[in-house]
N, C-alpha and C positions, 0 to 999 in steps of 0.2 A: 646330516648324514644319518641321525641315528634319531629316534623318538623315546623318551624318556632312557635312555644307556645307561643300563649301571654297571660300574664298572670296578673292579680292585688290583691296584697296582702292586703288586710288595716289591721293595727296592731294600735288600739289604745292605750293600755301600755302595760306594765308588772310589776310587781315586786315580790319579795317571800312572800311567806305566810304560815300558816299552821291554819287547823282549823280543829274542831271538834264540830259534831248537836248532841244532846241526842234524845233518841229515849223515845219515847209517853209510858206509858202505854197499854200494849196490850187489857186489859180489858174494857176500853173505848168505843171498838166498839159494843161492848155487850149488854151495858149498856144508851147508845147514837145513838145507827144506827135507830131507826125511827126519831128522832129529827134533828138528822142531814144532812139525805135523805133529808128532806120537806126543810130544811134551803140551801141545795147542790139547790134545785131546785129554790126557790125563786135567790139566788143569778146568776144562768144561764140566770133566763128571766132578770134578773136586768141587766146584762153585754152584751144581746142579742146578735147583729151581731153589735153591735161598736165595739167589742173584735177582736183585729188583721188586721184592716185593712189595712194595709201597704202592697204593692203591690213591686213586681218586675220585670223588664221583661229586657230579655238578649237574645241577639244574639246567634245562634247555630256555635259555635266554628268549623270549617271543619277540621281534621288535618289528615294527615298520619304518623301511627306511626311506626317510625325506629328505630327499638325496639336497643337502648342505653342502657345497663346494667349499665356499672361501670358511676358514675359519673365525668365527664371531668373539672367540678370547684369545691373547695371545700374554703368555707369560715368559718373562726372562729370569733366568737366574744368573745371578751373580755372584762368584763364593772373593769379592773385596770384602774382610773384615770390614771394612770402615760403611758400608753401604746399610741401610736400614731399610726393612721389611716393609712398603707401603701395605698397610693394615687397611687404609679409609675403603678403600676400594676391592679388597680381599683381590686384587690381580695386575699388583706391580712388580717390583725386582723384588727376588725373594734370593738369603742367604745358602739354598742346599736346595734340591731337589724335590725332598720330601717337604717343604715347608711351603712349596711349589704345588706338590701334589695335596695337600692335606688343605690349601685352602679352598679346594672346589669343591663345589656341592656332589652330592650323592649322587642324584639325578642330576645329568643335563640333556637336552635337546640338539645338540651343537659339536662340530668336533672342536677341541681345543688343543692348538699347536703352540709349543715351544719352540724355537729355530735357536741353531746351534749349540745346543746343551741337551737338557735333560724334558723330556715333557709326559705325558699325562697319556695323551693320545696319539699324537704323533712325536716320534722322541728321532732327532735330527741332529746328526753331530757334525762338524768340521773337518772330520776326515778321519775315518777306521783307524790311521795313525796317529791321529792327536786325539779325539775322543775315547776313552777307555774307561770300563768300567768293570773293576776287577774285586774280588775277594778269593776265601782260599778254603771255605769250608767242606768237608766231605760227611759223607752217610753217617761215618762212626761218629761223629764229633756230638760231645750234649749241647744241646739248645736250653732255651728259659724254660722248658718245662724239667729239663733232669734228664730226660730222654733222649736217644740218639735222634739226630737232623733226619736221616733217612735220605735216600735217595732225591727224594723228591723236596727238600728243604733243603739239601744241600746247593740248591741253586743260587751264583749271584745274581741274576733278574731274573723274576720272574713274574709272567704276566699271567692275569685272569681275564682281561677286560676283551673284548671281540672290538674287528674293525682296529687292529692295532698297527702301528705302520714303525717301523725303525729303517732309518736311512744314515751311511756313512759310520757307524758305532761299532767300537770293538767290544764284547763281552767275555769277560775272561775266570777262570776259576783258574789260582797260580796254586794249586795243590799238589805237589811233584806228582808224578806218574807210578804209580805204585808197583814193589814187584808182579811177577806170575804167584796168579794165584791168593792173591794179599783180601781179605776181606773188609767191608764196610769204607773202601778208599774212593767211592764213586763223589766225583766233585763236578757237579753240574754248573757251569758257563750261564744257559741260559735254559728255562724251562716256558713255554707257550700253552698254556691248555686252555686256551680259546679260539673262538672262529674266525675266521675271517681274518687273517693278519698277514703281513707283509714283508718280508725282509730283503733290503735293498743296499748292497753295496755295503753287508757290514760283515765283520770278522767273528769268529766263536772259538775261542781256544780254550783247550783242558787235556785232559789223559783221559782219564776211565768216564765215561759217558758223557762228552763236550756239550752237545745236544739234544735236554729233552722233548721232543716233538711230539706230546703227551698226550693232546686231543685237540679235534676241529681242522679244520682246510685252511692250510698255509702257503703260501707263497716265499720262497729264496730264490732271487737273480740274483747276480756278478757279487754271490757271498764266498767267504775262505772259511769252510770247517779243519779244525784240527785234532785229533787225539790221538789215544793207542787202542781203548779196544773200547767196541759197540758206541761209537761218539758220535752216532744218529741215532737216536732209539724213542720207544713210543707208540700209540698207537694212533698217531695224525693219519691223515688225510693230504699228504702233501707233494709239491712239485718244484724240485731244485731243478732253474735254470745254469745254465752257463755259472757252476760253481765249480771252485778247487776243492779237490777234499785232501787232505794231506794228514797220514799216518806219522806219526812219529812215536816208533819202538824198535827195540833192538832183538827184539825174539818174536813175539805172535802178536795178531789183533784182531780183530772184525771192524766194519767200517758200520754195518745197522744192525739194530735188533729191532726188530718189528711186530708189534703184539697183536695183528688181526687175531681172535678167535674163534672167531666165526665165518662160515661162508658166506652169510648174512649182510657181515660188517662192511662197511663202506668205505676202507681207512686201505692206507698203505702208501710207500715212498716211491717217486720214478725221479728219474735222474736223467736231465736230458741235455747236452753237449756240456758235459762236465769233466775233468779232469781231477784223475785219481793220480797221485804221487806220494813219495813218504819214505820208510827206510821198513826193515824187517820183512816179516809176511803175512800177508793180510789177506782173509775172507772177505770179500762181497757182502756176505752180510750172516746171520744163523738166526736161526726161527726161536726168536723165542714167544711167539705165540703160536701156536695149532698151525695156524691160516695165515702166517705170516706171507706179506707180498712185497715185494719190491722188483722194480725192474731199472735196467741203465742203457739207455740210448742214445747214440753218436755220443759216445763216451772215451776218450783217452785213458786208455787203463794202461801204468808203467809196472815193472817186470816184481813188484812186490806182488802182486796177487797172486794168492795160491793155485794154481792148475785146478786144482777141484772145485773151486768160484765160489761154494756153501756150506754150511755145516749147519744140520737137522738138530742141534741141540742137545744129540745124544739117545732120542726118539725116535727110531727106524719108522715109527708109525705118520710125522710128520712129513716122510717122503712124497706120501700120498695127498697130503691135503695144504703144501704151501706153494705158491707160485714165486718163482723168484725166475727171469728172463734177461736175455741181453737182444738189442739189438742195432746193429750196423756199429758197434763199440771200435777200436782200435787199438794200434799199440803192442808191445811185447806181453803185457798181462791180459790179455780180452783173445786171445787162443780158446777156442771154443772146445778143441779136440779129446780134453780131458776133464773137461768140468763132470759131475756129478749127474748121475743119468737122469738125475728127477729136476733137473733145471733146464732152461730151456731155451731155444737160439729162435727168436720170437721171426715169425712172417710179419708181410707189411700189415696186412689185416687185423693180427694180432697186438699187435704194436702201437695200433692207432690211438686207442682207448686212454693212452699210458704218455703221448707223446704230446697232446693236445691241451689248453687250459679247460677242456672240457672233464678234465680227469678229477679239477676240484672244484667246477660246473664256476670258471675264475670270470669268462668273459664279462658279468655283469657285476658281480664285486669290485674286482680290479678295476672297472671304468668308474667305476663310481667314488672311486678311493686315490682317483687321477693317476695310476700306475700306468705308464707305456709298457707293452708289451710285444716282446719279440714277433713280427709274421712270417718267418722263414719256414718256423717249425713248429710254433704254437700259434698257428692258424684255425 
């Protein structure tokens, strides 16, 4: 697949779990959407632009790729106490994940799959219900240096390495949901800031920013996003298939924060025959970059969405320079008539660019990464 790949994993735990959120009251919004609007808004100036400032910045990976089908290592883990680490060979049954990960070399040539547990490159679980991999850390919390984790540490996996594929895996950050308005409570599920990756059939659950979609062209089919506010966020390049996204709050949320800042930049989320459901009310998404982009097609949106579908960040000046679209959407929340005048009810023309895996140029990646992909609508 890859010609010398370097690659860095960071896996801060795992263990199983199972949970379950009850869902709000539908009538709530009904009944509380002008109260809750004006309280949505006090709290965005309250959280201004200290909200996410964690930064990243990484080297552009050069690689050519020798397109490797079958995988040439294949490691198991085993967490039976009684089972011992084959050493001779540096890629037998290994006790944890990390002992899994740490015995490969720096460089490989090759993709290396794990099947049914935890891996390296390709990380394949048993089933989003029985594979779990959760912790519970958030922004505020100190780390080994003394210092707050940050948004961007506060992740329980997260990945650097490009060409990454996870299939059937729950990743979870169990950090309750913090009030309105609470600071440093962002507990990040899973964080991706690399190219090329894949996500297939797996779960993302958290509160305050579930998903960070950080940097590089990703791919999500038949995944379950969960949070309460901005639990897409990031500045990817990416395109959610036939995913559920599911709110869960009893007062306000947003579902993306999307940092394009540039007219330049080549990044932003589309969302295409996915389903929106959840409790409270919830935004579509708020700019938190200049140039933020997102758009949702043939999309199921239920009656949590706010009538105004965006929120500029507090920026009147963002009006002008982010694009945020719906198009052919459904449902009691996807009501076009009162969204926000600088948003936008996309034509077919318009639409295309956004609807296609031409959007994260996926046709030759994903083939090469053996992902089937939908022809109905990413054609």
């Amino acid at each position: 697949m890859l010609h010398k790949l370097f690659v860095v994993l960071i896996l801060f735990f795992q263990r199983a779990c199972s949970s379950s959120l009850a869902n709000a009251h539908q009538n709530a919004f009904r009944d509380e959407k002008t109260v809750v609007q004006k309280e949505y808004l006090k709290w965005v100036n309250h959280i201004g632009c200290k909200y996410l400032r964690h930064t990243w910045k990484s080297e552009k990976q050069k690689t050519k790729n020798k397109n490797k089908l079958k995988p040439c290592k294949t490691i198991k883990v085993r967490q039976n106490k009684k089972s011992k680490a084959k050493s001779s060979s540096g890629h037998g049954h290994f006790l944890s994940a990390q002992q899994a990960i740490s015995s490969l070399p720096v460089t490989t040539n090759c993709r290396v799959e794990i099947p049914a547990t935890m891996a390296y490159i390709t990380l394949e679980g048993a089933g989003a219900d029985k594979t779990i991999i959760e912790w519970d850390d958030t922004a505020d919390r100190l780390g080994q240096s003394g210092q707050p984790l940050g948004t961007y540490g506060s992740a329980t996996f997260a990945v650097n390495s490009p060409y990454f594929i996870a299939k059937n895996i729950t990743f979870q950050n169990t950090a309750p949901s913090p009030p309105p308005g609470a600071l440093g409570k962002q507990g990040v599920a899973l964080r991706i800031s690399a190219d090329k990756a894949a996500f297939i059939g797996c779960k993302f659950i958290g509160a305050q920013d579930t998903l960070y979609d950080h940097t590089g062209r990703h791919y999500f089919t038949d995944c379950y996003i969960q949070g309460s506010v901005d639990f897409i966020f990031g500045n990817g390049l990416s395109l959610y298939h036939a995913c559920h996204l599911h709110a869960v709050t009893n007062t306000y949320g947003a579902l993306t924060a999307q940092r394009r800042e540039s007219f330049l930049e080549e990044t932003g989320f589309s969302f295409v025959n996915c389903k929106v459901t959840g409790s409270g009310v919830l935004y579509l998404g708020r700019a938190w970059g200049t140039f933020s982009r997102v758009v949702f097609a043939f999309t199921y949106m239920d009656r949590i969405i706010s009538p105004d579908g965006w929120y500029d960040w507090g920026d009147k000046n963002r009006d002008m320079t982010v694009f945020y679209g719906q198009y052919k959407c459904s449902g009691p929340g996807a009501d076009y008539g009162k969204r926000v005048k600088w948003s936008r009810e996309l034509t077919s023309q318009e639409a295309q660019p956004f609807i296609t895996l031409d959007f994260i140029g996926g046709h030759k990646w994903l083939k090469n990464l053996r992902i089937s992909t939908p022809t109905h609508v990413l054609a």
